[in-house]
C-alpha positions, 0 to 999 in steps of 0.5 A: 321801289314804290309801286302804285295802281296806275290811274287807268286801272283806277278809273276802269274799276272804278267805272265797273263798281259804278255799273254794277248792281252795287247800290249807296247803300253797300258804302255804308256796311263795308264802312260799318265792317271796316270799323269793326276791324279796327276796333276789334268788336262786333259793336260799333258806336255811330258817335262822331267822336268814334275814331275807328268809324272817322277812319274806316270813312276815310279809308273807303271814301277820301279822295286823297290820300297818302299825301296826294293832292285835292283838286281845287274843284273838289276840296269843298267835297272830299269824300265820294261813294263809288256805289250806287252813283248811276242811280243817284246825284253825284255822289261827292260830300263835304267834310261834315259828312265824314262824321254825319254820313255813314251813322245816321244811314245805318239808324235809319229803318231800311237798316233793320234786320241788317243792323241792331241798335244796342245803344242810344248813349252812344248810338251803337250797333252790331249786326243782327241775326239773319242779316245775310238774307236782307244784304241783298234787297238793301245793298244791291240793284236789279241787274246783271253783273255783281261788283267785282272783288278785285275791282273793290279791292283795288279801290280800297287799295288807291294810294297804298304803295304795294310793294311795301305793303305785299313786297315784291310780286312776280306778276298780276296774278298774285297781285291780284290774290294779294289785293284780294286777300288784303281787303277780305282781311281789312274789313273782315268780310266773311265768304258768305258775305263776299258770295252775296254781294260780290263776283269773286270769279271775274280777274279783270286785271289778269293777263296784263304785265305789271308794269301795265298796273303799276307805276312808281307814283300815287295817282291823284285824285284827279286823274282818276276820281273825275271819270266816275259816273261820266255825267252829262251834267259834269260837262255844263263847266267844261267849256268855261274852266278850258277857257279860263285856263288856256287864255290865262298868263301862264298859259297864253293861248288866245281865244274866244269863247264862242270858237271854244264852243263850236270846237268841242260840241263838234267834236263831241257831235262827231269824232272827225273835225276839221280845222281850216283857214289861214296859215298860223291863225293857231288851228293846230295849237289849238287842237294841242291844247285842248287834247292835252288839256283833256287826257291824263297827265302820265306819271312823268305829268305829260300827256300821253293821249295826243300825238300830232302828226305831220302829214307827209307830201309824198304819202300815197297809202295808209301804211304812214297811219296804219303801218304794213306787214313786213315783207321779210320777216313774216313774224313782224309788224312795222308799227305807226305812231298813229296806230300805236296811239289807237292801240293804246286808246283801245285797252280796257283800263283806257276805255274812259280816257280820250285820245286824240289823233292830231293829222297837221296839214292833212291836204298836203297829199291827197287825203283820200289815198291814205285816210280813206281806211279810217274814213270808213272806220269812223262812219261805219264802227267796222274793222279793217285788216291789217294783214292775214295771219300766218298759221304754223305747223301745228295750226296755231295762229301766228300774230305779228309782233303783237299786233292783232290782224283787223283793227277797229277804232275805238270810241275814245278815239278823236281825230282832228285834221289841221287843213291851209289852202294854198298853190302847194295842197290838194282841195279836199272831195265833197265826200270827205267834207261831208263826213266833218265838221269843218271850223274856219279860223280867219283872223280879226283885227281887234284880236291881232290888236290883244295879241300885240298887246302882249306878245306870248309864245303858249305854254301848253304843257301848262295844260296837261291833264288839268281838265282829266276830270271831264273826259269820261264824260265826254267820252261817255256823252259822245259815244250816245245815241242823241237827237235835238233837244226838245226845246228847239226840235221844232226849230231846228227841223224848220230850219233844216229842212228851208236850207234843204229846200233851197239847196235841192233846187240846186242839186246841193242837197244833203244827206241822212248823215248831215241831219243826224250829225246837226242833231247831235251838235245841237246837243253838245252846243246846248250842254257844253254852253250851259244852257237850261233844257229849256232855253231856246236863245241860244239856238240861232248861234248853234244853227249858225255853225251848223250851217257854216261848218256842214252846209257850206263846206261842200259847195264848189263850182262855177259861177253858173252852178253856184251863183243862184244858190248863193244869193238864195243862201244870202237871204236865208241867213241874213235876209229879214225875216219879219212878219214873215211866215215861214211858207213865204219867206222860203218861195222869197228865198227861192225867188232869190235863188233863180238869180235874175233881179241883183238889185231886189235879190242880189245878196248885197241887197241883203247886205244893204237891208242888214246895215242897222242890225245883224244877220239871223246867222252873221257867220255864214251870211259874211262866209256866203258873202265872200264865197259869192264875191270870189265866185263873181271875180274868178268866175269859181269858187270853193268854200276853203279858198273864199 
């Protein structure tokens, strides 16, 4: 049977040969090592007509090989260096510089005492005496860690089928010497150049099973080529070609661009969200979409990085996410697949890969008894204990099932909370909301109008794994330490600190967590938007969601508690703002909020003032206006239920 590297396997070495002292400059004297096997001759030629150089490119760089599939982003480039590519551009090349890449770098002068030219009609070179003392000033970085043999083996061995080219091997560790040996003996790399620019001692596959490695069919480029570098500038286009492909005819979800926006730089912002609104307005398919979209595909073409669960009415523990030590048998544990899935996405060879934990109607118990355990685990980056371990006879400790005995989440681990307000669900406590965005979905008539236009069930298995390529990224980017970008950081604190002026008047201030958490929104809305480092225009939508996703959501109470505040915030987002400075419109803002004059301060005075233009922030304008409207007809109000 076929045996391939696993994609995982695939992108994690790749991910380490990238964050390695390996520099661009290491492709091209492995492929001028590489040539000279093939040709069987210390001398090689750099002409463009030389096969055995056109080869060893292709054998090092090619992005598909042994019949596996280019995507279409990509076949404009398709060659890619693995080396060097943390301190450079990224690293893909058009097919030119398969014959105009490696030749003309190893003629260049950085290359003598590496390289001899003997010819120049062909060019041709061998190496020169003493070159091993050079290798390393050239071919390597300031830094810590060596790239890895194996990890370099495993590159150079990404679409061969292994059992034909090893035969059978009884586990990882002589597959591990078997890639080794092969790629030692295909570039006919000598031990002193192997002890000079690679770690021989690391084995970052051993300890796994073979069927953690390999798999029956080819990785595709995509599936694992995507996540080298996970640069931030890889994610400009990720929004749109989501879009593009969600809202097309073989896929047919319906959705809006801007909705898109706040979803992901929300998720990127924080790794808990919250979907709330009406019921069947498409939170949960959305939250599908995106995660399958998002993940690898398996070798089956499904993805095995979301799972949604289905939140129980009776659930009263974490036992139904986290699972429980069994009472009867002290060397078992009883499983979850919400914890399966957090153990997957914890494996190393996983740790560029996104997982998604999709909780479908989270409040139909109190969410506080069973999600309290995870709450805490995504705010404080801790661990939890699962269960005490045994300890035998001989002092060894006893595990169960395989399952360690405290758990952290991983930080490739998103969850996503799907939330209806009805008679039948319980409201969620402030500080659950603080800890989350929280998206509104409301329906609008001109979308149900496009919907009817064109009556479609989604076909979401039409998305899996399409957008892999942006998921190290994403990872990557969410897992940073982030602030507001420096071209709206004055904005944004002027801001940010009117609604906590107004909001402290009416003991509704927020805290460290949410400033931090709109910072880092303010991010991810700027880079997944496409917008220049620059550029401005684009703030007020941002500070529009982040009013509306983590300002409002807490608010809840009486007409007494909440009416001043509401018609403070009505003028905040909706009031006008001309020939204003900043010091005076926050005391009119202020005026507003004693609620004592409806007609000059009364939010429908805004409403009135704002009939021939919009609103600074119109989604949070409208959702304070319906917040205050319920909140004078019943006397109280919440965010979920206005």
């Amino acid at each position: 049977m076929p045996r391939f590297i696993k994609p995982q396997i695939l992108n994690a070495a790749v991910g380490r040969l990238i964050g390695s002292r390996a520099s661009n400059s290491m492709l091209h004297f492995l492929i001028f090592k590489r040539a000279s096997t093939r040709e069987r001759k210390p001398v090689v030629s750099f002409s463009t007509g030389n096969p055995h150089l056109r080869n060893a490119v292709d054998d090092l760089t090619a992005c598909a090989l042994n019949g596996t599939n280019l995507p279409h982003e990509m076949r404009g480039k398709p060659y890619v260096n693995i080396f060097g590519t943390k301190d450079s551009a990224w690293q893909y090349r058009n097919a030119g510089w398969r014959k105009n890449g490696t030749g003309p770098a190893l003629s260049g002068p950085v290359w003598q005492g590496i390289i001899d030219i003997i010819s120049e009609n062909p060019r041709s070179g061998r190496l020169s005496p003493g070159y091993l003392k050079k290798i390393p000033d050239v071919l390597l970085k300031k830094g810590d860690a060596l790239p890895a043999l194996t990890d370099a083996a495993i590159w150079y061995h990404r679409a061969d089928d292994l059992e034909s080219r090893f035969g059978a091997v009884p586990d990882v560790a002589q597959l591990d010497e078997k890639l080794r040996e092969s790629f030692i003996t295909q570039l006919g790399l000598t031990d002193e150049e192997i002890a000079a620019l690679f770690d021989a001692d690391v084995r970052p596959i051993e300890g796994n099973p073979l069927d953690a490695v390999l798999r029956p069919v080819v990785a595709n480029p995509q599936e694992y080529l995507p996540h080298l570098g996970g640069s931030s500038d890889d994610l400009h286009d990720m929004v749109g070609a989501f879009e593009t492909l969600a809202n097309s005819a073989s896929v047919g979800l319906c959705v809006s661009r801007p909705l898109l926006l706040r979803f992901a730089a929300a998720l990127g912002a924080k790794r808990f969200l919250i979907l709330s609104g009406l019921a069947g307005s498409g939170k949960t398919k959305l939250a599908q979409a995106f995660a399958r979209w998002l993940a690898p595909a398996d070798e089956n073409g499904e993805s095995a990085g979301c799972i949604v669960i289905p939140v129980g009415a009776d659930w009263t523990g974490n036992d139904n996410i986290l699972g429980y030590p069994d009472g009867l048998d002290p060397k078992r544990y009883v499983t979850r697949p919400a914890l399966d899935l957090i153990q997957r996405a914890a494996q190393p060879e996983n740790a560029g890969v996104p997982h998604f934990l999709i909780l479908d109607e989270m409040n139909l118990s109190h969410v506080e008894r069973y999600f309290a355990d995870l709450l805490s685990l995504i705010e404080s980056g801790g661990s939890t204990e699962l269960y005490r371990p045994d300890v035998d006879d001989d002092g060894q400790t006893q595990f169960r099932s395989g399952i360690k005995p405290k758990l952290t989440l991983p930080p490739n681990l998103f969850i996503i909370g799907t939330v209806n307000v009805d008679e039948t669900t319980y409201m969620f406590s402030p500080k659950v909301l603080d800890r989350a965005n929280v998206i509104e979905f409301c329906m609008a008539r001109d979308e149900l109008v496009a919907f009817l236009a064109a009556l479609r069930s989604p076909k979401l298995e039409e998305l899996d794994g399409r957008g892999s390529r942006f998921g190290a990224a994403f990872v990557g980017e969410a897992g940073k330490s982030l602030g507001a970008p420096t071209a709206v950081r004055a904005l944004f604190e002027a801001e940010l600190l009117l609604f906590f002026d107004l909001m402290s008047e009416h003991n509704a201030e927020f805290g460290f967590r949410v400033a931090n958490e709109a910072a880092r929104f303010l991010h991810f809305y700027r880079l997944l938007g496409g917008h220049a480092e620059d550029s401005t225009d684009w703030f007020n939508a941002a500070m529009d969601a982040i009013i509306v996703q983590k300002l409002l959501p807490k608010l809840h109470g009486s007409r007494p508690k909440l009416e001043g505040l509401l018609w403070a915030l009505a003028w905040a987002c909706g009031g006008s703002r001309d020939g204003l400075d900043g010091v005076t419109f926050s005391n009119k803002c202020q005026e507003a909020g004693r609620a004592q004059e409806e007609t000059k301060y009364g939010p429908e005075a805004v409403e009135k003032a704002l009939a021939d233009g919009a609103a600074r922030y119109p989604l949070s304008f409208v959702k304070v206006m319906r917040m205050w409207r319920k909140l004078v007809r019943d006397q109280f109000v919440t965010f979920a239920e206005a």
